[in-house]
C-alpha positions in Angstrom: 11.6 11.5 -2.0 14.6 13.8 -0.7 13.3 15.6 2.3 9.5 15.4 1.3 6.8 12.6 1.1 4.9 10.9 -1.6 1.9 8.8 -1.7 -0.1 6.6 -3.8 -3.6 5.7 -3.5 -4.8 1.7 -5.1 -8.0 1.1 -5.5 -10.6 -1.4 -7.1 -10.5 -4.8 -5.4 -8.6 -7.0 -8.1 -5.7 -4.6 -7.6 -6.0 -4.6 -4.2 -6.0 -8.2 -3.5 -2.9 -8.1 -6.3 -0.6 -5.7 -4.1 -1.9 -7.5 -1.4 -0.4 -10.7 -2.5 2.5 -9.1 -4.0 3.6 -7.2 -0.7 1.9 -9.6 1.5 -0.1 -6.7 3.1 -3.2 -7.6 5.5 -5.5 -5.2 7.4 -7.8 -5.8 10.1 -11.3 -5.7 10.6 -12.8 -2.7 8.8 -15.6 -2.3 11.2 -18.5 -3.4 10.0 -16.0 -5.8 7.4 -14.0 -8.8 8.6 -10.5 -8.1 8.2 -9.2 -8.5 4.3 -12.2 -7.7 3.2 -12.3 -4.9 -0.3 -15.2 -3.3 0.1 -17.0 -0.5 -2.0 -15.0 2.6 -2.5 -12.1 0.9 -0.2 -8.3 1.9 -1.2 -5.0 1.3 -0.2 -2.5 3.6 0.4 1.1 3.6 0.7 2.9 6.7 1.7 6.7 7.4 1.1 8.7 9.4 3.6 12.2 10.4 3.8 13.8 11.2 7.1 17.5 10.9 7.9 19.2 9.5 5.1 16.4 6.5 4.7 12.9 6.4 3.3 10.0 4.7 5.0 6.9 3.3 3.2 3.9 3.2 5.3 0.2 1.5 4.5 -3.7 2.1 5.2 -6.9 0.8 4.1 -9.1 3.9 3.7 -12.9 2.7 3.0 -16.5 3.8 3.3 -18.4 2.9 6.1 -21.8 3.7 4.3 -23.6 4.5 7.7 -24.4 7.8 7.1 -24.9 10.3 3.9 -21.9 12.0 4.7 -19.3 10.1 2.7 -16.6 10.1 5.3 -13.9 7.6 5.4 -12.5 5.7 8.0 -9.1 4.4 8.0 -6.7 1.2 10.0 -3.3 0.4 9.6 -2.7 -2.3 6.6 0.0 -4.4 7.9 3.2 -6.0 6.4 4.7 -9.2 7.2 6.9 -7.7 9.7 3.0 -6.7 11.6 3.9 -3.7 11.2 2.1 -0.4 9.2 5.7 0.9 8.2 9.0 -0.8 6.3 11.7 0.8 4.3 12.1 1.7 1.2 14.9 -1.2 0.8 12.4 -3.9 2.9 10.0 -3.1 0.1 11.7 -3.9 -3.0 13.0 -6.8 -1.4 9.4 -8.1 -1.0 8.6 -7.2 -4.9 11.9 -8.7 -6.1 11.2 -11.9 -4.2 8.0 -12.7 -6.2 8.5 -10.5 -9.5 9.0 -12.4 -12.2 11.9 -10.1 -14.5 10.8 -11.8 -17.4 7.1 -9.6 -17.1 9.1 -6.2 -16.4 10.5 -3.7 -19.1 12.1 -1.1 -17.5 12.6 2.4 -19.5 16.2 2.6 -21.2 18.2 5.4 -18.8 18.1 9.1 -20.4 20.7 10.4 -21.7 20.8 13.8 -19.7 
């Protein structure tokens, strides 16, 4: 994203624990949940941001705390293997790349524009 953001929101617990594997992404206790725990209407997030020439990727577990009627979600950093919320772009693919096997991946021919 040039100058703007982007994010995408993962949800169900088979795809979480996938990216989870894939990106080696962790989050801490969800209170009441122990830490790495999908529960009920949890999701991941990963939001793109481009400052300064580079893009950042950044990741939360957003989940339900069912303690109340109201719905409302609560939120905690998911962490990479750096410990951190937040890699870049470049960090990222790296981490796919390394465990991607290109044999499972079509990518789209290039338009012709």
């Amino acid at each position: 994203p040039q100058g703007g953001g982007a994010s995408l929101y993962v949800g169900h617990d088979t795809n979480l624990d996938g990216l989870s594997a894939l990106l080696g992404l962790g989050w801490p206790a969800a209170p009441p949940y122990p830490a790495n725990t999908t529960v009920p209407g949890g999701m991941l997030r990963l939001t793109a941001t481009a400052a300064g020439g580079a893009t950042a990727v950044c990741a939360s577990f957003l989940y339900t705390r069912f303690e109340d009627a109201s719905g409302g979600m609560a939120e905690v950093d998911a962490l990479f293997p750096t410990g951190k919320p937040c890699i870049s772009l470049v960090q990222l693919t790296q981490l796919a790349a390394a465990v991607v096997d290109k044999r499972c991946v079509r990518l789209p021919a290039p338009s012709a524009s």
